[in-house]
C-alpha positions in Angstrom: 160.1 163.5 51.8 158.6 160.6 53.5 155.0 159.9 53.9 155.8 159.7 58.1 157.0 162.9 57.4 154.5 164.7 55.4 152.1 163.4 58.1 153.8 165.0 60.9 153.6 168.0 58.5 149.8 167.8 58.6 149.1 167.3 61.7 151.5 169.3 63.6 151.9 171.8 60.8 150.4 175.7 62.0 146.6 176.2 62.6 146.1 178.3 59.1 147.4 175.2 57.5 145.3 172.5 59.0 142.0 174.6 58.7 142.9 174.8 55.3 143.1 171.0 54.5 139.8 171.0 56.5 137.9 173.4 54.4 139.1 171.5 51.0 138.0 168.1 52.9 134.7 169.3 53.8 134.4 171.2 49.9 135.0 167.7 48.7 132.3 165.5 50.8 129.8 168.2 49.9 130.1 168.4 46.2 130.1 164.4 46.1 126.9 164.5 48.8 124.9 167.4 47.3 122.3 167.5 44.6 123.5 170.6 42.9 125.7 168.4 39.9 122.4 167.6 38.4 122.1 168.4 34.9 121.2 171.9 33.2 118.1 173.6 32.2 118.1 174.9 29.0 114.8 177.2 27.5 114.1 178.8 24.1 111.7 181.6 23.4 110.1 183.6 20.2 109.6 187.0 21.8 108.3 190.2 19.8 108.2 193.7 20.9 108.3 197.4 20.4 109.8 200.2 21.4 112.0 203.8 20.3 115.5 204.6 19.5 117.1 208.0 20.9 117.9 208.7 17.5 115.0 207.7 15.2 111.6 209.3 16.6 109.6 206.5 14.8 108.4 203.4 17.0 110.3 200.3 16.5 109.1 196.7 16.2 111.1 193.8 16.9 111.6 189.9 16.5 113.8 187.8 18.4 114.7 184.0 19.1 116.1 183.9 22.7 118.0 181.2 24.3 119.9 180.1 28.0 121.3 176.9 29.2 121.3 177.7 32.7 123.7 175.6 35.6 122.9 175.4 39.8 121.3 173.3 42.3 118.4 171.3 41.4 114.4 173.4 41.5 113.1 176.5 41.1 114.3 177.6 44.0 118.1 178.0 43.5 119.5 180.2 41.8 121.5 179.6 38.5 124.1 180.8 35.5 125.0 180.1 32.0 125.5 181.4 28.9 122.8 182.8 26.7 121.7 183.4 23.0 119.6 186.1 21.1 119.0 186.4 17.4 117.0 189.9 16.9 115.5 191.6 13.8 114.3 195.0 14.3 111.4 196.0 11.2 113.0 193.2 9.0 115.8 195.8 8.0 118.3 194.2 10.4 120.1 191.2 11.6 121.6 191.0 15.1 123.5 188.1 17.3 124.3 188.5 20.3 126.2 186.3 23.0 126.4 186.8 27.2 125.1 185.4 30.8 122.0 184.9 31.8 121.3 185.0 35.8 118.2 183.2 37.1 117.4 185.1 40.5 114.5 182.4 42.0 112.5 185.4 43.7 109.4 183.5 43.7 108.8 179.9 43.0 107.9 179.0 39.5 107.9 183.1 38.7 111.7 184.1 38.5 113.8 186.8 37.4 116.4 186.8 34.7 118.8 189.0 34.0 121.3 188.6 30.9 123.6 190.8 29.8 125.0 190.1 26.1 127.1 191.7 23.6 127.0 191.1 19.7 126.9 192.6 16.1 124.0 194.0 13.9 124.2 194.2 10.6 121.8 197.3 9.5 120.3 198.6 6.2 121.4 202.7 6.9 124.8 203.1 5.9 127.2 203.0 8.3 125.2 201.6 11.0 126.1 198.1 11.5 128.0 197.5 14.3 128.8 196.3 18.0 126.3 196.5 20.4 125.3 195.4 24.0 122.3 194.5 25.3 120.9 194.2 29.0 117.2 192.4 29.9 115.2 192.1 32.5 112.7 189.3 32.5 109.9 188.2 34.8 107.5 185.7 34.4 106.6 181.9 34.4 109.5 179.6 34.1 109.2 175.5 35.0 112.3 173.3 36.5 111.7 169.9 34.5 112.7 167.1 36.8 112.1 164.3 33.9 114.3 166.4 31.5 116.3 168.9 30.0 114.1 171.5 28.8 112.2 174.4 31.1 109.2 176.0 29.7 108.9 179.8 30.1 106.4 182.7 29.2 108.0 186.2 30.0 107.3 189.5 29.8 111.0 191.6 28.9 112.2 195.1 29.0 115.5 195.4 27.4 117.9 198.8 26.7 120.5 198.3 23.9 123.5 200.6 23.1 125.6 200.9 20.1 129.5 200.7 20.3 130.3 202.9 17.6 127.8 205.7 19.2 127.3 205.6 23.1 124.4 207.9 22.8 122.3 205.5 20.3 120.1 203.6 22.5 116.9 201.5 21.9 114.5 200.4 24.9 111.9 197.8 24.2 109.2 196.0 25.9 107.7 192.7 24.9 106.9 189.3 25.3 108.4 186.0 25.3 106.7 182.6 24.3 108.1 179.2 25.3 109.2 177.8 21.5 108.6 174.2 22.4 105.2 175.1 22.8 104.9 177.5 19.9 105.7 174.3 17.6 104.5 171.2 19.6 100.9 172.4 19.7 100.3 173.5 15.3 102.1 170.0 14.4 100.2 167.3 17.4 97.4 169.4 15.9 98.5 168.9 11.9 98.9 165.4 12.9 95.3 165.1 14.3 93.8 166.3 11.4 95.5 164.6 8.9 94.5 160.7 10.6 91.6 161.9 11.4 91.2 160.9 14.7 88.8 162.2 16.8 90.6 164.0 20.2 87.7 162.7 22.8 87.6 158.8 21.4 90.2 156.7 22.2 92.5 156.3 18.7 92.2 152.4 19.5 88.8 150.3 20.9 89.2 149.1 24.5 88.5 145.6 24.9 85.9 144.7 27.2 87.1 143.3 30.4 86.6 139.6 31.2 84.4 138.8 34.1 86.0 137.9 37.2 85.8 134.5 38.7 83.9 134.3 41.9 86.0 133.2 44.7 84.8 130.8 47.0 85.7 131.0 50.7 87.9 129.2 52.4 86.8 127.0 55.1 87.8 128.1 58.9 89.2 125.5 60.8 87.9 125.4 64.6 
């Protein structure tokens, strides 16, 4: 087919077909024009917790190393996907991964909620317990959009309900907290390294120089 022809096609062709070329057009110009290709936000968290299983009267307590690299629009203020992460250990007698989403819902600035829904295997101490699971949490709390980087700080509060595969009526719900990793590991070592050169946090680590005088400046002469 010529390209005269094709042409005609386009723009004599029916309405349905020319809105349709139109909308992809338009698709096009926005995702070259718009902001929302910018780079992802990825967090990581050490969260511990407790909580009860419907099938073990005894409270539960739990560590966990949680994780999203999360994709949208650029600021706190958009809403955004992406995979997510959890390594769990409930009373050291366990080992549990876990893989899903994560959905950041931007309800208010700086405070969002996440969702994540994930689905994994625990390998348990009683016999015939380790299995498949999945897991749902709902977090609230402080998260940061990091416009010089990568990385978004967070400090969350989670409830999460978890349900075994092999047993639909095995549940756990627990309620914790979440700290931002970067900072559970940035402040110990800045601190390590303080102490071991010895330098003291409110002097400068090396002496100013004194400024030199400044020259006086003569004025220049006004012509009449």
């Amino acid at each position: 087919m010529s390209s005269a022809a094709s042409d005609r096609i386009v723009r004599g062709g029916p309405p349905r077909c020319r809105r349709l070329l139109a909308s992809i057009a338009l698709l096009a110009l926005s995702l070259q024009a718009s902001p929302a290709a910018a780079g992802p936000q990825w967090s990581a968290r050490f969260g511990q917790g407790g909580g009860s299983r419907t099938w073990d009267p005894e409270f539960l307590w739990e560590l966990q190393l949680r994780s999203e690299l999360l994709f949208g629009a650029p600021g706190d203020e958009h809403l955004r996907i992406g995979p997510a992460l959890e390594l769990r250990s409930v009373d050291v007698e366990t080992f549990e991964v876990g893989a899903g989403l994560a959905l950041l819902l931007p309800v208010v600035r700086g405070f969002p909620i996440v969702l994540s829904a994930l689905g994994g295997y625990g390998w348990r101490s009683e016999p015939d317990a380790s299995g498949l699971f999945l897991v749902t949490t709902l977090a609230w709390g402080y998260r940061s959009y990091d416009w010089h980087g990568s990385y978004a700080l967070a400090l969350q509060p989670y409830l999460s309900g978890r349900m075994r595969l092999d047993d639909p009526r095995h549940w756990e719900i627990t309620l914790g907290v979440e700290l931002d990793l970067e900072g559970i590991l940035l402040i110990p070592i800045l601190a390590l390294r303080m102490l071991l050169s010895g330098d003291d946090p409110d002097e400068p680590s090396e002496p100013l120089e004194p400024l030199e005088p400044l020259e006086p400046v003569e004025p220049r002469a006004q012509g009449r």
